[in-house]
N, C-alpha and C positions, 0 to 999 in steps of 0.2 A: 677587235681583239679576240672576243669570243669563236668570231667566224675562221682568224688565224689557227687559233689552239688546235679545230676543228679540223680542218683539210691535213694536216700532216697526219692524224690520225687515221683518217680518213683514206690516205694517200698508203699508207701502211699495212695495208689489210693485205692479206695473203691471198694466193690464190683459193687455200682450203676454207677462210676464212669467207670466200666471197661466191664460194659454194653454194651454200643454203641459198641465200637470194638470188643467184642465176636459176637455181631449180626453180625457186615458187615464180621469178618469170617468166619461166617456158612452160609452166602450167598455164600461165593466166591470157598468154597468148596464144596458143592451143586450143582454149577454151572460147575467144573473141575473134580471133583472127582467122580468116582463111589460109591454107596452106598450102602452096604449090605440090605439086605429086613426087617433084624430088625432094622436097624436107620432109612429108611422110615416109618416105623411104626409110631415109637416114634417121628419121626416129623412131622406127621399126625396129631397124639395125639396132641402135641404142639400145631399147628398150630391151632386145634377144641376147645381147652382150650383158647385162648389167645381169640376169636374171641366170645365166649360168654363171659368170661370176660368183654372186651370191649365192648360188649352189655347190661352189666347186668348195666356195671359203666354211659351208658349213658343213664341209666333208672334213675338213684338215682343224678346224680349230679344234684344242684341244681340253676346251670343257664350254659349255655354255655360256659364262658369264664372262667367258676371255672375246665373246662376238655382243658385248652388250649394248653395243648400239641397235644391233639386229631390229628391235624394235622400232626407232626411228626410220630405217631403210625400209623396213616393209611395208609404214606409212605413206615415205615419201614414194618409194616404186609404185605402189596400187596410185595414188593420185597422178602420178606418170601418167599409169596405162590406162585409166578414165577419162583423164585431159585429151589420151590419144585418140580413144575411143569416138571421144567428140567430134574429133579434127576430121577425122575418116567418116564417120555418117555425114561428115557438111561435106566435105570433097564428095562421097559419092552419090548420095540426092541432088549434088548440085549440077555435077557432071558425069554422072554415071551413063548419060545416053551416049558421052563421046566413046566411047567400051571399053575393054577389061584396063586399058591404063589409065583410067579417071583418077583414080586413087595412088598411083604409085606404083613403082616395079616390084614391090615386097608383095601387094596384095595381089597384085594379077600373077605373080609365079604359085604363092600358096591358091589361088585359082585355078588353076591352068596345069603348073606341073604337080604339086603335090597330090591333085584329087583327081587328075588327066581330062577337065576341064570338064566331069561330071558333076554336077552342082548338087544332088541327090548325093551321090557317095558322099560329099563333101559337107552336106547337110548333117549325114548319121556320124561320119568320123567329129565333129564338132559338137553334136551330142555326146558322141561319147568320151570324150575327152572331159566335158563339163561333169557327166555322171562320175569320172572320175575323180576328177578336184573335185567336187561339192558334196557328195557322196562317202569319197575314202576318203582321202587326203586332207582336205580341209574340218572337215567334222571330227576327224579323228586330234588332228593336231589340236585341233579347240578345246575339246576336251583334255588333252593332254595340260595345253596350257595350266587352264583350270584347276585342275587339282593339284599339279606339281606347284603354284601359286600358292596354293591352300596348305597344303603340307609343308612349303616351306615359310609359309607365313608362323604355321602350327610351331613346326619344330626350333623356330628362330628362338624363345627362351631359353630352352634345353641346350642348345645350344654353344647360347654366349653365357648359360651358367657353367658347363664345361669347360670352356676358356678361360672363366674364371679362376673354377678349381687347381685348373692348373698353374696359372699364378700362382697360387694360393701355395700349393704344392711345390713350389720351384721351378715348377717341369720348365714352363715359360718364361722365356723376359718379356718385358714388356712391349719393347720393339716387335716381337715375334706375335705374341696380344694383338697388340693393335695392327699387324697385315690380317691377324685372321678375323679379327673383328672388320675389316673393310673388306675382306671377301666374303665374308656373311653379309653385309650390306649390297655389297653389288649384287649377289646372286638373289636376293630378297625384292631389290630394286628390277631388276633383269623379270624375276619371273612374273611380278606382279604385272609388270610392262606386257612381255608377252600375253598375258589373259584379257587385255585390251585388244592388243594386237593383232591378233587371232580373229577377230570379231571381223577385221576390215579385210579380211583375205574372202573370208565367206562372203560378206556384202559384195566381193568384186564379182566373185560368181556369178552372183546373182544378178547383177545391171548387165555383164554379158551375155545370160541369157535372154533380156529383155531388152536390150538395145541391137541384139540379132533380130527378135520378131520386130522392132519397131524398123529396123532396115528395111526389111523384106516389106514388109506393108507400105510404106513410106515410100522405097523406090517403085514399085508395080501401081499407086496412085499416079507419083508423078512421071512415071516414064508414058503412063497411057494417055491420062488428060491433059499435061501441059506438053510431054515432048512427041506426042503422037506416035511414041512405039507400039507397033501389037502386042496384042500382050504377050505370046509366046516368046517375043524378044526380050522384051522390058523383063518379064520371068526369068530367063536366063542371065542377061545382066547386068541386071541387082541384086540374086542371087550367089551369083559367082563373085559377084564383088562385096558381098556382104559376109559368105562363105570364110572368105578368104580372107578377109579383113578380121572374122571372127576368128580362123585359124594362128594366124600372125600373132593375135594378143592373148591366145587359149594358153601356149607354148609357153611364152616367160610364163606368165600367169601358176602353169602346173610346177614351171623348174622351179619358183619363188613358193611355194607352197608346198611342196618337196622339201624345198631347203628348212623353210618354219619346222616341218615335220621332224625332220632330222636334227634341230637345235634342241626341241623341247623334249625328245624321247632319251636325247644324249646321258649318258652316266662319266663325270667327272671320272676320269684316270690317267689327263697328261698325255693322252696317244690320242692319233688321229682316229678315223672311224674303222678305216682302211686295219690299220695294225690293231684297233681294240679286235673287233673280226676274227683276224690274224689268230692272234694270241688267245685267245678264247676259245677258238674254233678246237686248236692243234691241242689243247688240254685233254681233250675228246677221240681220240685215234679210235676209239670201236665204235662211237656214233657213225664215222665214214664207213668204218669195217661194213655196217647191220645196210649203210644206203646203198654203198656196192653189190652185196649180195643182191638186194630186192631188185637193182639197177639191172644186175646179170641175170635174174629169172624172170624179168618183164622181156629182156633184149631176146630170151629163147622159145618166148611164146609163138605157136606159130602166127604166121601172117603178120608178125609185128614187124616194124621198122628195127631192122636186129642191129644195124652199123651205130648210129646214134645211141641206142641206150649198151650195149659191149663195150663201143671205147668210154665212153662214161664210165663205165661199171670197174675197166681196166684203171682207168684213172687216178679214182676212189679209194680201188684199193691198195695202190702203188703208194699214195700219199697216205695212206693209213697204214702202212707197214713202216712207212718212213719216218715217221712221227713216235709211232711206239717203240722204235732202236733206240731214238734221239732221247725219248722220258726215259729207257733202263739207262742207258749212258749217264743222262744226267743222275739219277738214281742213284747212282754206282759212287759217282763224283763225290755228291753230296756224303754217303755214307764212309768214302773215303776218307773225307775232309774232315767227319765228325769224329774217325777213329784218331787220324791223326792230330786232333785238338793237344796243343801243347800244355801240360800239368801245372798246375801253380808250381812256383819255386818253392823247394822243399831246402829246408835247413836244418842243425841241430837244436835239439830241444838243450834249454838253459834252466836253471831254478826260478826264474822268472816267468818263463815259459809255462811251466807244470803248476808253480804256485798263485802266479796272478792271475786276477779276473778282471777283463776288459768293461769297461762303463756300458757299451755300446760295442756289442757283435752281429757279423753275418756272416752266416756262413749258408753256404753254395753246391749244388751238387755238379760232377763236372763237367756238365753240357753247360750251366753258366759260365763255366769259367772266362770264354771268348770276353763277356759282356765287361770284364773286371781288364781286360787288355788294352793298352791304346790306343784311345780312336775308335773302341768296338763301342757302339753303345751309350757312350758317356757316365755310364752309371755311375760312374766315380765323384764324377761332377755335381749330379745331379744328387747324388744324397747328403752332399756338401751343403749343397745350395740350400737345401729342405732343411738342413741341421742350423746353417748360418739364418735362415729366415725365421724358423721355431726361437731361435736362441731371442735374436734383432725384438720377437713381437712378446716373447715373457719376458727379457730381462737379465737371462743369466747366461755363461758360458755353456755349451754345450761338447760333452767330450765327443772325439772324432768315432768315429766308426771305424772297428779292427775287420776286415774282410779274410776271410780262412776258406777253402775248399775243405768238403767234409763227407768221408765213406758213407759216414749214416745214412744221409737223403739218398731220395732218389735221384736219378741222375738231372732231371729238372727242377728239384725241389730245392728252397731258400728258407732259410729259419733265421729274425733277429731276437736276440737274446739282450738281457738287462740285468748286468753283474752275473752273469752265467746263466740267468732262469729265462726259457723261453718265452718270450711274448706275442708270436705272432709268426705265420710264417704262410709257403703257399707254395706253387709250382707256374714256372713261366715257360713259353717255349721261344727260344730266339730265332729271328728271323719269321715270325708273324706276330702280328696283332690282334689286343682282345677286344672286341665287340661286346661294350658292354649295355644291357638295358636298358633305360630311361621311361620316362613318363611319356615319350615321345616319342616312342614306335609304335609305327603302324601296322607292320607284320614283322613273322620272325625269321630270322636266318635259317636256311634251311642244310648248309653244308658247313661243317668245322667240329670242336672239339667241346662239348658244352660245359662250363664250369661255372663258378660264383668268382665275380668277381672278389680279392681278396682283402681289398680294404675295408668296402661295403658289404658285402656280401648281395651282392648283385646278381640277377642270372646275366651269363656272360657268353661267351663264345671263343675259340682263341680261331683266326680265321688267316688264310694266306693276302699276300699283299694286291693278290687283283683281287679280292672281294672287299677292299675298303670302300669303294664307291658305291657301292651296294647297301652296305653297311650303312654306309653315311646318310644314302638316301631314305633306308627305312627310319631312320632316326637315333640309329646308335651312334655311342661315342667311343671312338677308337683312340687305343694308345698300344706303343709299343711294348717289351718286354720290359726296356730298363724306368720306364715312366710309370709301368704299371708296378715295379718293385718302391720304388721313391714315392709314388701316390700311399701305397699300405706304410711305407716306411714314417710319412707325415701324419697318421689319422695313429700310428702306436705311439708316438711320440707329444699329442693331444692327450692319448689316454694314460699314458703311463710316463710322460715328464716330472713329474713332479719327485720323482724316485729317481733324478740324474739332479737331484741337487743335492750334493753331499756338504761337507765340511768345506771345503777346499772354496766350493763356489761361493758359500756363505762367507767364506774369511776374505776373499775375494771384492765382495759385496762391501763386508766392514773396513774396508782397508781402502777403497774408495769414499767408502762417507767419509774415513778420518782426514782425510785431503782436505773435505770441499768443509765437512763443519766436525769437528773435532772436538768439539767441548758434547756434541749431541751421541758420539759414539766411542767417547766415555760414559756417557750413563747409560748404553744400551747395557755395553759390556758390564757395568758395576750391576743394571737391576736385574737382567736376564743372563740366563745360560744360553750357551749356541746351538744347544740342544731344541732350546724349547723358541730360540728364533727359526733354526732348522724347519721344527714341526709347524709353525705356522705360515710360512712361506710356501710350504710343501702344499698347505692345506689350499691357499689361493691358487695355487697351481695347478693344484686336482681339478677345481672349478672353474680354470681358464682364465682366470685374473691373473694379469700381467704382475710383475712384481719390478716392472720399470722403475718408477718411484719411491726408490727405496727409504727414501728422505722421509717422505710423511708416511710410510709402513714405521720407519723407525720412532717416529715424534710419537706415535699413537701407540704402541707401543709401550714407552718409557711412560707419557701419562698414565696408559689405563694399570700397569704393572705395579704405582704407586698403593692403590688403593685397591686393587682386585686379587691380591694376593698372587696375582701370580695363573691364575686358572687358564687352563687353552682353550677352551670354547670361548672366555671370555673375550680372552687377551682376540682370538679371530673377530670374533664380533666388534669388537672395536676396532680394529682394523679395517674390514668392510665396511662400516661405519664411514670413515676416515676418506677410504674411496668411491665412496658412492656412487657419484656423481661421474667420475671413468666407468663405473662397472654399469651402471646403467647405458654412460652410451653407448657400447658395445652394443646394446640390445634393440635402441632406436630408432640406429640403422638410418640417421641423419634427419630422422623428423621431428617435429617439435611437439609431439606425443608420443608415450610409452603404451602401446597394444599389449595386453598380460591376459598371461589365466589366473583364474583365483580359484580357493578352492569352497565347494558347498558347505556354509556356516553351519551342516548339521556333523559333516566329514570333520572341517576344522577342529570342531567341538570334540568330537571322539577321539581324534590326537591329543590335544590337548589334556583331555581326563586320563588317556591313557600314559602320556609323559608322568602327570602328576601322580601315579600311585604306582607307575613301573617299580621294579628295585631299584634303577637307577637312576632316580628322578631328577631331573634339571635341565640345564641349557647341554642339548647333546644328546641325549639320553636314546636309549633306544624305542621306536613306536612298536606296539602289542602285534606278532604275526597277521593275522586278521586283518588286524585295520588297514598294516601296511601293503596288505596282498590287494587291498582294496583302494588303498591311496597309487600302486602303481598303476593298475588297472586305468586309472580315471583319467590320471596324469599323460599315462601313453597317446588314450583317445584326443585329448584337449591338444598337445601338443602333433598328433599326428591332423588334426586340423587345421591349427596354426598355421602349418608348411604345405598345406594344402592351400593355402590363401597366398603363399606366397611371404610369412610374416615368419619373422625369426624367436621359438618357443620361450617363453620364459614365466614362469611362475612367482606368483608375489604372493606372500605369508605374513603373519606375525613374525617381529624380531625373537620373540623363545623358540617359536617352531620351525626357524628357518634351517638350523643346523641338524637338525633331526630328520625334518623333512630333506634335506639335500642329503645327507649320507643315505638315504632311505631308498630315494627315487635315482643316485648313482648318475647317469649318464642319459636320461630317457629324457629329463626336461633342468633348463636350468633354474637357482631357483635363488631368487633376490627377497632382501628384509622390505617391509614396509617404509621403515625407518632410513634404510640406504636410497628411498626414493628423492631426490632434492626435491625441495617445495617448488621450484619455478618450473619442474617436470610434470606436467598433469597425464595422470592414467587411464586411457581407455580400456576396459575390459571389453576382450571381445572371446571369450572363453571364462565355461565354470568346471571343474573338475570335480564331478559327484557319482556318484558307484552305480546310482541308475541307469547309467549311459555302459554302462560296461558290456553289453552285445549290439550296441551299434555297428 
């Protein structure tokens, strides 16, 4: 039964399927088997076919990792040409005295016609053809391997934490995530591969050089002792057949090591090599301009060859006159295009108009405007998505974003505003993208527009759309115009959400508990104001605590309000309290230990005394100048550590000096109670935040 299951499977295999095992056959018979001088032939031929092939395909593919097999192919091609190798010194040691067709009609023509049957010239062209593969071509490519391996091993974090952020940001779905995280795998996979690969191209060299002298040695033995040729015969050949046999396998050898060349030096941009060239080249119309000149003052030297370097020269600069019509044209176009940008729709103003204030504005200056039109862009989409995701991961509605065109900016500049006050804003250019910096560049851009990125404050670059492959390679992370406005538009909306939770979202909020439990938001309502549930909602929200759960905010709430009279630091603190155990995961980042900084028991101490004799002593209160110029200082360092390791920063305190300490430290570190730690959470301290460290 087993042996039935068997054969139809078996019986099934495809031709490409049955591939690999006819190859590792025809090596293994190649390598044992004698071989008549017409199936050398024919896998000579083979072997000159497959290797422009593979030359031609890694002219046209259109980035490296779209040829990822390349690796295996180069494997199996060089164990080809070895196996051949073999086939050919036993065919002509064995019968090299019957003469030049011992071996085959491939090797007696590259005998005979390509070297005109001088086995000397044919010597030093075969020399040189090796000094060329082993020398340029393959050293060079090996190297290339090598580092482009290395760098892309390097930059692979940087990377997929990019991809993240954009997630994170809306930019991405997820769908879109996961292709580019599986083209960061192949191309990771791909080049690692190649720096193996690399290794077996050189080794082939090298047996060709040594399986030439062992020919030549090996036939002038036995041509003279066992087949009684003179030596002057036996010298010619087994030379001329050794020659030639070396010429035959030197040939793919160079094209297949060309071709490696050309995979691993490749810069991703979706065009063949052919049109990268192309388009690259024609960017440049006075670099042809400067070759022509030099082209037409070498062609008038006297005694020079004047025809060859004239029409050159005439060439040159006919295609360099051609090219810079074609860029003012396009110039022209472009600046046409940008005059006739069509206006935001303009309407009349209402009393609603003049006297309201939008939750959420952006306003644009009018080179944006394309980006706000449909289908340009998607920006519209995209700060949807960043608003419905911000809203989804706190908890509350988030109003929509009013977009307005505005004389003030400049004509590329964006300001978002929060109830009319600006919060944030920047300058994009459409129609390029910004190259921004990382931990993971290796050199810098050297052509574009240099700026800070606007969310982070990044040094950044705003660059045209053929220098993204460049960009990428050195290790920046590019994004478009409307990605780089929704990127700033998500990181203002971190910092300053917490002031888009008005009345409306809070009555929103109690109007769903009274649904689900209704006996619990009547006593919110009967113990608190909405005021003062407002303010502490706000407060979690400053902090990046979700306000999901509104259910046990409110239980904790109503208990602690019994008995605390009411106080807002309190009434937070029992709140955090309450969600500990969420606020803490957040920070664990799914391990079954919390990594913290803590601060120096001498540092701790001097807040501490400084809370208790401030004017305004308590849970809250503010820390003494001084101390706190000093508590930021420690904190930055601790937490710029942190992230240096790869660990997400967070600070752990005394429950009195947590609120103090967090209004204090703001934004530089987050900072959780001792008491919000749950017991089944244990703390590794891998940072201590003390004032000594302050010029680290």
């Amino acid at each position: 039964m087993a042996e039935a299951a068997v054969l139809p499977r078996v019986g099934a295999l495809s031709a490409t399927q049955l591939s690999g095992p006819i190859v590792i056959m025809l090596v293994l018979v190649m390598l044992v088997v004698p071989l008549p001088p017409t199936a050398i032939s024919f896998l000579f031929a083979l072997n000159i076919s497959a290797g422009l092939v593979i030359l031609a395909a890694s002219l046209y593919v259109p980035s490296p990792s779209e040829f990822s097999s390349f690796p295996s192919v180069l494997l199996a091609t060089t164990m080809m040409r070895l196996a051949l190798n073999v086939a050919t010194a036993r065919a002509i040691l064995l019968n090299g005295y019957t003469g030049p067709g011992a071996a085959g009609d491939v090797i007696e023509s590259f005998g005979q016609f390509a070297v005109g049957g001088n086995y000397v010239v044919g010597g030093i062209i075969f020399l040189i053809l090796i000094i060329i593969n082993f020398v340029v071509v393959t050293r060079g490519a090996s190297r290339v391997a090598e580092v482009s391996a290395r760098f892309m091993l390097d930059s692979l974090p940087g990377r997929q934490m990019a991809i993240d952020a954009e997630i994170n940001a809306g930019i991405l779905s997820p769908q879109a995530a996961e292709r580019r995280r599986d083209v960061l795998r192949r191309e990771a996979d791909f080049f690692g591969a190649m720096d193996g690969a690399s290794k077996f191209v050189r080794g082939d060299v090298v047996a060709a050089m040594i399986i030439l002298v062992v020919n030549m040695l090996g036939g002038l033995i036995i041509g003279t002792l066992q087949d009684g040729l003179p030596l002057a015969d036996a010298a010619r050949t087994y030379t001329l057949l050794t020659v030639g046999d070396g010429l035959a396998a030197q040939i793919p050898s160079l094209t297949i090591s060309v071709a490696a060349g050309l995979i691993v030096t490749r810069v991703s941009t979706g065009e063949d090599i052919g049109e990268q060239i192309k388009s690259q080249l024609s960017r440049y119309p006075q670099a042809l301009a400067i070759a022509a000149a030099i082209m037409g003052a070498i062609g008038l030297v006297p005694q020079m060859a004047h025809i060859p370097f004239l029409l050159l020269a005439v060439a040159l600069g006919v295609t360099a006159w051609r090219l810079s019509k074609k860029m003012q044209r396009e110039d022209a176009q472009t600046a046409s295009g940008n005059t006739a940008t069509a206006p935001l729709e303009v309407k009349t103003d209402t009393l609603t108009d003049v006297t309201g204030i939008d939750p959420l504005g952006l306003s644009i200056g009018f080179a944006l405007t394309p980006l706000v039109a449909q289908g340009e862009g998607r920006m519209l989409s995209r700060l949807t998505a960043v608003r419905q995701r911000y809203g989804r991961a706190m908890g509350f509605l988030v109003p929509a974003v009013h977009i307005r065109d505005s004389s003030d900016l400049a004509a590329h500049g964006y300001r978002f505003t929060l109830r009319g006050a600006a919060i944030g804003g920047g300058e994009v250019w459409p129609g390029q993208w910004l190259a921004i910096e990382g931990p993971m560049v290796v050199d810098k851009l050297t052509e574009g527009r240099p700026v800070r990125d606007p969310a982070f404050g990044q040094p950044a670059m705003w660059i045209a759309q053929n220098a993204i492959p460049q960009a990428e390679e050195l290790g920046y992370t590019v994004v478009d115009a409307p990605s780089t406005i929704a990127t700033h538009f998500a990181e203002l909306l971190k910092k300053n959400g917490a002031e888009l939770l008005g009345r409306p979202q809070v009555e929103g909020l109690m109007t769903k508990l009274a649904e689900t439990t209704p006996r619990l938001a009547e006593d919110v309502r009967t113990n608190l104001s909405m005021g003062l549930i407002r303010q502490v909602l706000q407060a979690l929200l400053a902090e990046e605590v979700p306000i999901r759960d509104f259910e046990r905010i409110a239980e904790a709430l109503v208990e602690a309000a019994d008995g605390l009279n009411k106080d807002f630091d309190r009434l937070l603190a029992a709140v955090r309290l309450r969600l500990g155990r969420f606020i803490v995961t957040q920070f664990a980042g799914g391990e079954a230990v919390l990594k913290v900084a803590v601060l120096q028991q001498q540092l701790e101490e001097l807040i501490a005394k400084s809370l208790r004799t401030g004017r305004d002593a308590g849970i809250g209160s503010e820390i003494e100048a001084e101390t706190a110029g000093h508590l930021r200082t420690a904190a930055e360092i601790a937490a710029r550590a942190m992230r240096s390791r790869g660990q997400k920063p967070v600070l752990v305190v005394q429950g009195l000096l947590r609120r103090s300490v967090a209004r204090t430290l703001g934004s530089i570190i987050p900072v959780i109670a001792l008491e919000e730690v749950p017991e089944t959470m244990p703390l590794q301290v891998v940072e201590t935040a003390e004032p000594g460290r302050e010029h680290e």
